[in-house]
Every structure is written in C-alpha cells, then in structure tokens.
N, C-alpha and C positions, 0 to 999 in steps of 0.2 A: 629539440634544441639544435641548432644548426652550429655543426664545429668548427674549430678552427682550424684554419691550414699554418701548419707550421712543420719548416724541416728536419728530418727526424733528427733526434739526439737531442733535441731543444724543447722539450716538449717539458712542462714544470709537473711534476707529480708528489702526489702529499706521500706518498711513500719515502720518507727520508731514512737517512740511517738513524737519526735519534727515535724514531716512529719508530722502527723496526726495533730497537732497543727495548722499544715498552712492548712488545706484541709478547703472551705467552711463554718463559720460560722452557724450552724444549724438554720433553721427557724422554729420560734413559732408560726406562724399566719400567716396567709393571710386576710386583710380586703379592700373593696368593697364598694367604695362610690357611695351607691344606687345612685346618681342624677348624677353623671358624668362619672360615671364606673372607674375612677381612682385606678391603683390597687396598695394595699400600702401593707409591710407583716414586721413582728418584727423577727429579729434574735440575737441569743445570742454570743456574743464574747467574749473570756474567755482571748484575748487577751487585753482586753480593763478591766479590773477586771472584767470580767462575767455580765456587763450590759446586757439590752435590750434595743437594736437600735430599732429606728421607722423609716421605708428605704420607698421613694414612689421608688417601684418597676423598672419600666419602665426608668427609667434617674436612678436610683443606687442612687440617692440625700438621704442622711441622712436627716429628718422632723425635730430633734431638735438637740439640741448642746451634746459635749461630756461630757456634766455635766447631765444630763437626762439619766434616768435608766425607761423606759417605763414596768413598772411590777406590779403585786400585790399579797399582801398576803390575798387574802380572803381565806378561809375555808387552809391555810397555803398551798397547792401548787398552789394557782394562777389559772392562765389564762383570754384571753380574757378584759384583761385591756384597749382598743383602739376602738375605733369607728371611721367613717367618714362621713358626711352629708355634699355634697354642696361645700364641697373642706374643710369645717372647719375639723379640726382633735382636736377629746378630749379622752385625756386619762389620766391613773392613775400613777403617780409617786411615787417608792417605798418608795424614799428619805425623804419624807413626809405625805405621802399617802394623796396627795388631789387631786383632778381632775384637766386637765387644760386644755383650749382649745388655739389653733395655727393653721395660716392660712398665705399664701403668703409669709413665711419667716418672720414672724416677733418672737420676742420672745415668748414662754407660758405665757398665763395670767390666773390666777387662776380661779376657779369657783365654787370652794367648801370653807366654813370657816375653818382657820386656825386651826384644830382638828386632831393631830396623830394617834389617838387613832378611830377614822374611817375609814375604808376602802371599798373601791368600788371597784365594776368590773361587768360586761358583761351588760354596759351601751347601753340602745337604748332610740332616738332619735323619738319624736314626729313628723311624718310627715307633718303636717299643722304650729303646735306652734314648731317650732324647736329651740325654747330658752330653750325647755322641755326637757328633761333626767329622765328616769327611769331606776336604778341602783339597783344592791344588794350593801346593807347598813350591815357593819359587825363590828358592835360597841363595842369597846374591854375599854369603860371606866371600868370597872367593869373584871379585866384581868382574873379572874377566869373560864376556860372553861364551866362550867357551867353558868356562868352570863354573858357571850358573850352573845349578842341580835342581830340577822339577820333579818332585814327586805327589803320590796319595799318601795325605796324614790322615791321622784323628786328631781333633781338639776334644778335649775333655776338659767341659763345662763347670765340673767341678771339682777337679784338682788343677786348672788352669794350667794341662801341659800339654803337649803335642807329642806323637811318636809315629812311627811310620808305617806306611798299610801297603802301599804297593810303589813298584821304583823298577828302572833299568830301560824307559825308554826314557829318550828325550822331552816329550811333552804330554802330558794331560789335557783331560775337559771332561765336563759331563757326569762327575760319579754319582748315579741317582740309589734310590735302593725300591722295591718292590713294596708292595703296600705292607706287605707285613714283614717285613726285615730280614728275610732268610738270605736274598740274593741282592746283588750290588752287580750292578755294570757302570764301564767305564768307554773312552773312548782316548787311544795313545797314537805317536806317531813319531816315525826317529827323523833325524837327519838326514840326507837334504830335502828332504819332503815340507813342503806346506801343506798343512789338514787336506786341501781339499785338491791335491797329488797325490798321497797316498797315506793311508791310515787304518788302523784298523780298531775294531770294538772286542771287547773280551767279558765274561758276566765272570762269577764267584760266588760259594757259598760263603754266608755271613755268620760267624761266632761272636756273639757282646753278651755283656755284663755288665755290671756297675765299673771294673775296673778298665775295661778297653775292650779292643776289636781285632779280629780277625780273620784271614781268610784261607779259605780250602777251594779245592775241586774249579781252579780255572779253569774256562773254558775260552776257546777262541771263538768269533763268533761269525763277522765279516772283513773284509777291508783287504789289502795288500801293497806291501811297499813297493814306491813308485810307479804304481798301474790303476791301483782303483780307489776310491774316496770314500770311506763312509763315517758319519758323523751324528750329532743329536741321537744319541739314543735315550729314550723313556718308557717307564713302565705302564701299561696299560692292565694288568691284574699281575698276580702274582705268578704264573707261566710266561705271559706276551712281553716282549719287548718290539718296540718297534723303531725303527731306525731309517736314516737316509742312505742311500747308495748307487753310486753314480754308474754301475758295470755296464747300463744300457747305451751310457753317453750322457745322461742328463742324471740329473742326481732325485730319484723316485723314491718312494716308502720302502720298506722292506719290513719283515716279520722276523723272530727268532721264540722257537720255542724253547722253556728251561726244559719239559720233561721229555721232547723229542731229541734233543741236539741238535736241530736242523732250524737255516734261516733259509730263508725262499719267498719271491717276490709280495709284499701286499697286495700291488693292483692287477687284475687281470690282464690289464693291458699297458703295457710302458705307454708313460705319457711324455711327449719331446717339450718337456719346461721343466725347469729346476725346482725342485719343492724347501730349495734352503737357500741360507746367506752363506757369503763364504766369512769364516770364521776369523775375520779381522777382530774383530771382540767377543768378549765370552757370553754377550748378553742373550745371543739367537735363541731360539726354540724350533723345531720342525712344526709340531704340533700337539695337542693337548684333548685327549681323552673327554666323549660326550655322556659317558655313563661309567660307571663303578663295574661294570661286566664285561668293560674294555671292545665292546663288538662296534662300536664306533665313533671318527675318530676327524677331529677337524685339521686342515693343513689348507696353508698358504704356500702356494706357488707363485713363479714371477713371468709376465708375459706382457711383453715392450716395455719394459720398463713396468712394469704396473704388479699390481697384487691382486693375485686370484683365491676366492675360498672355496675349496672344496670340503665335502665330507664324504669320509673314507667306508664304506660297510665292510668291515675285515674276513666275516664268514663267504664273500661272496667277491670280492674285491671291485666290485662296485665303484666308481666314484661320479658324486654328483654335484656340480659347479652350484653353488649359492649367489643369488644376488645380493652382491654389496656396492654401499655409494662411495664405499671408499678406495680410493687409488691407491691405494699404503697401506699394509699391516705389518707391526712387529710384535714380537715377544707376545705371542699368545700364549695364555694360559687357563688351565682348568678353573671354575668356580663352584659351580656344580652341575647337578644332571641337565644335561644341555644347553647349557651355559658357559661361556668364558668370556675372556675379558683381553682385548689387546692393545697397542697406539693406533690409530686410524690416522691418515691423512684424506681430505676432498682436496678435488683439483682447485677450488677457492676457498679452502678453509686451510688455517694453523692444524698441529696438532690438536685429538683429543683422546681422553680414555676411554673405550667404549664399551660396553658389556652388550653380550649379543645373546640372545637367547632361539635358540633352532627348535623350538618343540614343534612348529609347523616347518617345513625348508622350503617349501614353495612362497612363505610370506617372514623370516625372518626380523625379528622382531630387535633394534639398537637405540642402547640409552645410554649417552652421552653424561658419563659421572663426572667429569673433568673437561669442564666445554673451552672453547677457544675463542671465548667474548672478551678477555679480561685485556687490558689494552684495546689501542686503536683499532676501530675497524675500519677496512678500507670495502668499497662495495666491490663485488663479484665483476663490474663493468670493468676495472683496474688490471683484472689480473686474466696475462696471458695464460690458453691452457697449452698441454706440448701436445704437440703432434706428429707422434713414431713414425721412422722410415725406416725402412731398409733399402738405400743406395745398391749399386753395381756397380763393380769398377772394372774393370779392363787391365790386362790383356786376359784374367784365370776368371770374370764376373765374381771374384769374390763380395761376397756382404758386408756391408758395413753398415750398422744399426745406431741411428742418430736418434735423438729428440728436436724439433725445433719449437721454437716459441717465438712469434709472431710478435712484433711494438703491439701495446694494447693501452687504447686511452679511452675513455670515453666524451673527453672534448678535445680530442684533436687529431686531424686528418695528416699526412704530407700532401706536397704538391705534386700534381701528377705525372708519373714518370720517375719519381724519386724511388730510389731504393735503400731501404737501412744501414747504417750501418752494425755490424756484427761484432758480438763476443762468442769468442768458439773456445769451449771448457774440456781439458780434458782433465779427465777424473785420478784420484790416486789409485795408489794399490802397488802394480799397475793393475793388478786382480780384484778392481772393484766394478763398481757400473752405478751410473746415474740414474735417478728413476724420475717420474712423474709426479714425484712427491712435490708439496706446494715448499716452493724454498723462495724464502723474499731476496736472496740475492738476486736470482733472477728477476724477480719481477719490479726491483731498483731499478733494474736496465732497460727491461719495455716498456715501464710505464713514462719512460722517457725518452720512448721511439727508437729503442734499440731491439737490430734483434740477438736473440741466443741461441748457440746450438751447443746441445752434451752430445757429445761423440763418444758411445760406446764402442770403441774400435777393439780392434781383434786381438783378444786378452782379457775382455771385459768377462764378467760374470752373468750370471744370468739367461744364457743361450749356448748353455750346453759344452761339455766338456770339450768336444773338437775345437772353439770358437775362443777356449780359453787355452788352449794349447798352443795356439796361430801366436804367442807370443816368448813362447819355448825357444832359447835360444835369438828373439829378433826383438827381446825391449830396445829400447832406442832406435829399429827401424818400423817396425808393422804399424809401431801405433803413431809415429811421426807418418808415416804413406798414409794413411788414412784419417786420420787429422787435415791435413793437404788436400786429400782427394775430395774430404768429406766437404770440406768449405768449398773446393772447387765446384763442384758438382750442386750447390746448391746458388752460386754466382753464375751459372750459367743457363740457355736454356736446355731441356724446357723447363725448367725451374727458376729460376733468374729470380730467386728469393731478395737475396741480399747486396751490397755492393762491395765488389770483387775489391774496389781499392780502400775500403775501408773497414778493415777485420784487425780483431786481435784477438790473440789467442794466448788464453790463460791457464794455469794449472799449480794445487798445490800439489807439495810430497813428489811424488813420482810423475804425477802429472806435470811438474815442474820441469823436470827430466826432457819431459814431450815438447813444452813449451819450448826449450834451449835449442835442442836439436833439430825442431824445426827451423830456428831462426839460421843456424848454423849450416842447413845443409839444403833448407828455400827462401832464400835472403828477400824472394820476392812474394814469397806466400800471402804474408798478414805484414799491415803497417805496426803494426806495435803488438809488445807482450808483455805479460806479467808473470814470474813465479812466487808462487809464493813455499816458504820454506820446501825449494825444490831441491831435488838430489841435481847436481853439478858434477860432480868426481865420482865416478864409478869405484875405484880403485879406492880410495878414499872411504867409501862408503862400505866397500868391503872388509874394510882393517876397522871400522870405528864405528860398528853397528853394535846392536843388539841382539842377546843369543836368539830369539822369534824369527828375526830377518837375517841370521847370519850366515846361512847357505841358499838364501832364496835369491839373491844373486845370481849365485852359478849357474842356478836351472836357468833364467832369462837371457845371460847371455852366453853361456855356451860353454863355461868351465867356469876354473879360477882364474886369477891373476898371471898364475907362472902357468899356466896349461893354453889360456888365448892373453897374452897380454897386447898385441895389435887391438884385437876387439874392446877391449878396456880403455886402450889408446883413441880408438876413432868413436866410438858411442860415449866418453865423456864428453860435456860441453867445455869445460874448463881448458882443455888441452885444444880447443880448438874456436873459440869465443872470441879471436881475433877476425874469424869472418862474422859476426855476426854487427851491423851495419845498423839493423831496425831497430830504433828507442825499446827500452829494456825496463821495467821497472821491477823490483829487486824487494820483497819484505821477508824478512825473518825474524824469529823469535830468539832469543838472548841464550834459553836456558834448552834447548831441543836438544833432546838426547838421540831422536830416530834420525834427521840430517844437521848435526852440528853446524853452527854457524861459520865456521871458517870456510866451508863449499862457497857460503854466499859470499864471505870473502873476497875466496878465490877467484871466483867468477866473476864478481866488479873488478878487480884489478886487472885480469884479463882483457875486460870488455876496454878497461879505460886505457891500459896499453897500446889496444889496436885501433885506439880513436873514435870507437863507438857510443853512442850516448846510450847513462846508464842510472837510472838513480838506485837510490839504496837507503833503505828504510830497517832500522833496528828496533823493535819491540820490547823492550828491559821488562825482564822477569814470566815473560811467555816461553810456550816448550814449542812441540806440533801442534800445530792450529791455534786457535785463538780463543782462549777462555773470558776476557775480562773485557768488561764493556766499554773503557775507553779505548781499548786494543780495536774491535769490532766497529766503531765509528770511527778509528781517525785510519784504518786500512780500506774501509770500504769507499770513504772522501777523498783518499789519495788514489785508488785505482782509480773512479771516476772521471778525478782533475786529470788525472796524464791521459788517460783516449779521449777528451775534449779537447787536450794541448793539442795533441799530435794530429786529431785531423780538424782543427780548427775550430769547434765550436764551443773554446771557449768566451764568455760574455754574452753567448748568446741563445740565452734562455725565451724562451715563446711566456 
C-alpha cells in the first residue's frame, strides 16, 4: 500500500483517548497464596471511578463487590495493600482504611478497630499462628507530617485488635517471616534518608500463640544511614535471607545467614545494573524463590530502561541471564517449583500476568493467565518502539540516558526533509526513571507523527547509585541541563532527529518542577509546556508536604529553608515565572495532598502577572495523577489541542 505523505503532527490515528480508555485496566499487583498457589492480582479502573479491584486471576471473578476500593495510603502512594493465605484474602480498604479479611464469597469482615486515622499495608501472615498479621502501622491521629508515627503491629484476626511489635525508626517495609515462623525480618529507615539513600535491614526471633507476638534476639543485618541502601529483603528457607544492596554502587543481591550472623555478597561478581525499584510504592519485590531448598533464585534487573531476568544459583553465585519477550517485569512472585508469575510488558503489547515456568532456562516456557486482548487492538504497525541512548555532553561528557520514540504510522509518510515535532517527558520522583514499557500516552503522540523523548536525566533510577546522586543538592538544575541538552542534542546533527523549533516539554509531580524551570531559565528551549500537578514552590512544598517526602527535599537541594534559603528562592518557579514567555498549560487535581493545588495557583497568577500565556485546568475531586476516566480523556484532548494551537496545526488533520 502506498502511503500517504502528510506533515507530521497531522497524521489521524485510531488511537484516541476514548480507545485507550477501553484498552485493559492496568494491573497493580500480583499476589500468590503461599498454600494453594491461587493467583489473585489488583487492577485499577478508571472506568469504575479509578478504584482497585481484587480479581482471582484465573476465572477473571472479582474477590469483593463494586463498593470496595482495595488500596492504601500509607507513606501517600500506596501499594501492596492484599495478602493471601489458605484461600483467606485480607486486605486494606481505602474507604476507611481498616483491614478486612474474605473468603468463599462471603462478604469482608473487619479485622482492625474502627480507626481512620490508621493505615496498613504490606501485611504478612504468620505461618503457624495465621490469626497473626504483621503490618506497617501509619498512624495519622496527630495529622502533622512530623507527628505521623510508623510502626510494626500485629493484627489479630481474632480478637480484631492491633498492638505493637517493633517502633523507633521512622519508616518500615518488608516484614516477611521464614517459612516456619521462628524468625521475621524487616526493612527501616530514619530521617532524612529515602529507602534508597540509606537504610537498613534487621531479622528477630519470633515468640506467637493464640494470644499475640513477640520478639527477641534482634539482629542487625545490612544497610547504613545516609551511605548505603539495602532493601526487599525475603526468605528463601528458614537460615537464608536474601536482600538488595547498593555498597558496590548498583543495588545487587546480597545473602544473610540466621545461624552464622554474617551477610556477604550473593553474586560472585558485582553486576553494574540495579536489581530493584526504587521504593516510591510498597508493591516492589527483588525476587522470588525457584525451589523450597532456596538454592535458587529469579531476579529482575533494569538495563536502558528495560527488564532483565536473571537466575541466581546461590551455592555458587552464579547468575544466568534468561530469555524473555518481555520489556517490563514487576512484582514477581513464587508459585511453585520453578515457577512464578509477574506483570510483563512487550514493546507492542498492554500489560499481561504471566506465569513463567524455568524447568529448562535455555527454553523457558510463558503462559499468559491475564492476556491483553480485551479492548481495542491496535496492530503492532502503530506502535512506535524506544530506542536507548546515551548522549554526551560537554564540557565533563557527562551521560545522559534518553529513550526516543520515532512518529510511527503505517499509512503515513512526511514530506521529505520534514522533521517532527517533539514531546520531551521528564519523569517524576525526581528519583524515578522512564522505561520501555508500552505506555499509549506515548504512542497517542506518534501515531500522529510526533515524536517523544523520556529523559532519564541525572537523578534518575536505574543506572546505578553515582547517576542518582548527580541530583544531590542540584534538583532544579541537573535535571533542567539535561532536559535542554537532551532535546538539543537530538535537534541537531548528527542526529537532527526532531525539529529544534517545535518541542515541548512536559512533566508531572516533580517532573513539573523540570518543566517550569526550564521554561524560566531557557525561554528559548521548547515552544510550549505542560505540567501536570507539578511542584511550583519549593518552600511551599517544604512546610505542606507529607511525612514520606518531608526531608526528601533537603537532600536535593542542599538544606532547609532557613540553612539555603537563596536556593529555595532561585530553584522555585513561582518566585520567578514572570520570565517565563512560552505558552504554559497548567492541569491539577482539586484534592492532591503530595503538590496541593494553590502551587498551581500560584504559578498561573504569577505567569499572568508577568503577561505570559497561561491556561489552567482544575480536576474536581482528583489527588496526584489521574484515577478516573473522564479526568484521563478530557487531560489527554487538552494537552494535545494546545501543541496543535501553538505550533499551528491546528484543523489540520491528514
């Protein structure tokens, strides 16, 4: 078929936002009821007001009714709110935030005392006493981010009370326990530290009964404040623990014995890629156990963006790279002997669940329990794939690690010598990283001859501690330089990808941040921008955060308020948004508790003060991000309309 030449940005693609509305439900979890392999997984439906379903996988059966929103707000993004033991299923409801267990179809029956103002998640289950739960406890009687208290309870199942097990740092994650109940590790971490700055792991002997729980003989295990990261610890028999740990620079396996007291590397040989997420939700997993005898062990690493599976042989520290078709894994989990089950992404496909079974590793064997047919398919012709770089820049060659993604149609050409115009994403966090995963915002934009780049800039995750350090003290500058340089460098040659006068550059959360201060500090960078629910006022954000994010601040840019306040002063965009010039488009949510909406506010009356064009779009009854499906169509049709305003093609669709 001979295509058509049409300029880009004009190009008509059946990938619309209502399309993308009906595609698959995204999935939050996968969980794995240890005693019957039951696979159950939570997804979110934006058509349903943006709850979370609890789906047993395998029959597609919804676990509870359409009045149940399976979620939590611990440390405010959640995850990991669900368990499963034995066919019972307990989990945490956002609706009230108490715990509830359900089983056979019967209705939720409570198991925590009537308390709002408590919150759980990433609850495990006492193997012997399994009336027992050990939870993070995130007690907001005292609403003050500072006076929030994070501890390890018990719930007790059957006298539906809580009491407390361990307490005195600031944060939790992780309490698993050994297959046969003697020992418990955990994973804590104080102020000003985020998990994956500095943290450390701790094991204990386990005392339960009918009546409650207790612990003896702590042990410290790995980790150190403010210097080293270690994280996801799980048992793999009843002596091994095996855990992440970043001391090499990259965040690798590690080992801890209970009957030696010693932890000491898993792999023979450090490997330069991260084998973890960084701990924005509680959902992560390192890896997940291929046999009962714990000698070996599967783990996902991340390398350009991408996911790698490896298996671990622990006696020998071995590891050997598996072929998988998937670009994406999360939340892996044991099923049985050589078997687990995680989320997969292909670089043309939605998500799916996928059970992978390794009894050969030379021809691994994947069965798709949760396929990604349901909704519109669009064919594999449509969708752009990314293609990793790592840029140079000048004057230090520091790296900067992009993805780009190429206009992709399969009927339609530009005319020759035309070059795209460009969406440049910079991601939140600012401690996160954009991956290869198949995400249809992007491919809204090239299937209609645009192209995209995610700029992993220096901060990002994923490439090793040094590369997330590069932001220490310099948010608001490193990752605005390399945003800048990253577009330039790809508007130029030899690369002369995209064109230099028609970019915009977007970001929510923190990425919003990136957005502003570029505009404010290279007026001539990109023609237009977007944030979406972005941090505006540093200062601002420091007095009116969350206790999770309330010293994560300081580390990026260099104190507090009263210790740099110049810096607080020139890396806000708010106090300085009178230079910004380039059309601005502005969405926030009504109800956001991580960047309150009076930044966005702020920020438009600023812009409009200093005569700058600015729109501003309010969300009623949305938080961070966007849950609910007419939020998600009527945000993604007005981003589109304003970079068709501004560089002109609007009306004029191919």
């Amino acid at each position: 078929m001979t295509k058509k030449i049409a300029p880009y940005g004009t190009w008509t693609s059946p990938i619309t936002a209502d399309a993308i509305l009906k595609t698959p439900p995204k999935v939050e979890e996968v969980i794995v009821d240890p005693v019957t392999s039951t696979i159950y997984h939570i997804e979110a439906r934006p058509s349903e007001k943006g709850r979370n379903v609890l789906v047993e996988t395998e029959k597609s059966r919804d676990v509870v009714g359409r009045e149940w929103d399976v979620r939590t707000r611990v440390h405010e993004y959640g995850g990991a709110p669900a368990i499963a033991h034995n066919g019972i299923i307990y989990f945490s409801s956002v609706n009230d935030n108490r715990v509830y267990q359900v089983q056979d179809g019967k209705e939720p029956e409570a198991v925590t005392p009537d308390n709002s103002n408590h919150r759980f998640a990433r609850l495990a289950v006492h193997p012997i006493h399994t009336h027992l739960l050990v939870s993070i406890l995130e007690d907001h009687t005292k609403p003050a981010p500072l006076d929030v208290v994070t501890t390890l309870c018990v719930i007790n199942t059957k006298t539906k009370t809580i009491s407390p097990l361990v307490s005195g740092a600031d944060f939790y994650s992780s309490p698993c326990f050994t297959p046969d109940g003697t020992h418990i590790a955990w994973h804590q971490w104080f102020h000003p530290d985020m998990p994956w700055e500095g943290a450390e792991i701790y094991t204990a002997k386990v005392a339960a009964d009918e009546n409650g729980m207790s612990l003896s003989e702590v042990k410290y295990v790995a980790g150190k404040k403010k210097e080293t990261s270690v994280a996801y610890p799980f048992w793999v028999s009843n002596d091994l623990l095996l855990f992440i740990n970043d001391v090499s620079g990259y965040q690798n396996p590690w080992k801890y014995s209970v009957s030696s007291g010693k932890a000491s590397p898993a792999l023979y040989t450090p490997v330069q890629e991260d084998f973890s997420q960084q701990s924005w939700q509680l959902r992560h997993e390192a890896g997940a156990a291929l046999d009962k005898e714990g000698s070996r062990v599967l783990f996902l690493a991340t390398r350009d963006g991408r996911t790698v599976v490896y298996v671990l042989t622990l006696q020998s520290g071995a590891l050997e790279e598996i072929a998988c078709p998937y670009i994406s894994g999360l939340v892996v989990r044991h099923v049985a002997r050589d078997t687990v089950v995680f989320i997969g992404e292909k670089t043309t496909e939605p998500q799916s669940i996928v059970l992978c079974s390794l009894k050969d590793y030379s021809m691994p064997h994947f069965t798709i329990l949760r396929p990604p047919s349901v909704g519109p398919s669009f064919p594999a012709s449509y969708i752009s794939v990314a293609q990793p770089m790592t840029l140079r820049v000048s004057p230090d060659d520091r790296p900067i690690h992009v993805l780009y993604y190429p206009p992709t149609h399969p009927e339609y050409i530009a005319p020759e010598g035309e070059k795209p115009p460009c969406v440049v994403n910079a991601h939140g966090g600012p401690t996160g990283m954009a991956t290869q995963s198949l995400d249809w915002l992007v491919q809204f934009f090239t299937s209609r001859g645009w192209a995209w780049l995610d700029v992993n800039y220096g901060g990002s995750s994923g490439y090793g501690r040094e590369y997330v350090e590069r932001l220490k003290g310099n948010w608001g500058v490193v990752d605005v330089e390399d945003c800048v340089a990253a577009t330039q460098q790809l508007a130029k040659p030899p690369l002369s990808l995209i064109d230099s006068q028609r970019t915009a550059i977007r970001g929510g959360s923190a990425g919003g941040l990136t957005v502003l201060n570029s505009l404010c500090y290279h007026p001539t960078a990109f023609a237009a921008g977007t944030s979406l629910y972005g941090v505006a006022d540093l200062k601002s954000l420091a007095e009116d955060t969350h206790k999770y994010e309330s010293h994560y601040l300081f580390r990026l840019i260099g104190g507090t308020v009263e210790q740099v306040p110049q810096v607080y002063q020139e890396r806000s965009p708010v106090n300085n948004a009178e230079k910004i010039k380039t059309p601005l488009l502005v969405l926030q949510g009504s109800n956001d508790a991580v960047v309150p909406p009076n930044q966005a506010e702020n920020i438009v009356n600023t812009i409009k003060r200093g005569g700058g064009r600015v729109e501003y779009v309010v969300y009623e009854g949305e938080g961070h991000g966007w849950r609910r499906a007419d939020t998600i169509k009527a945000a993604l049709e007005k981003e589109l309309s304003f970079y068709e305003g501004m560089f002109g093609l609007t009306g004029k669709k191919s």
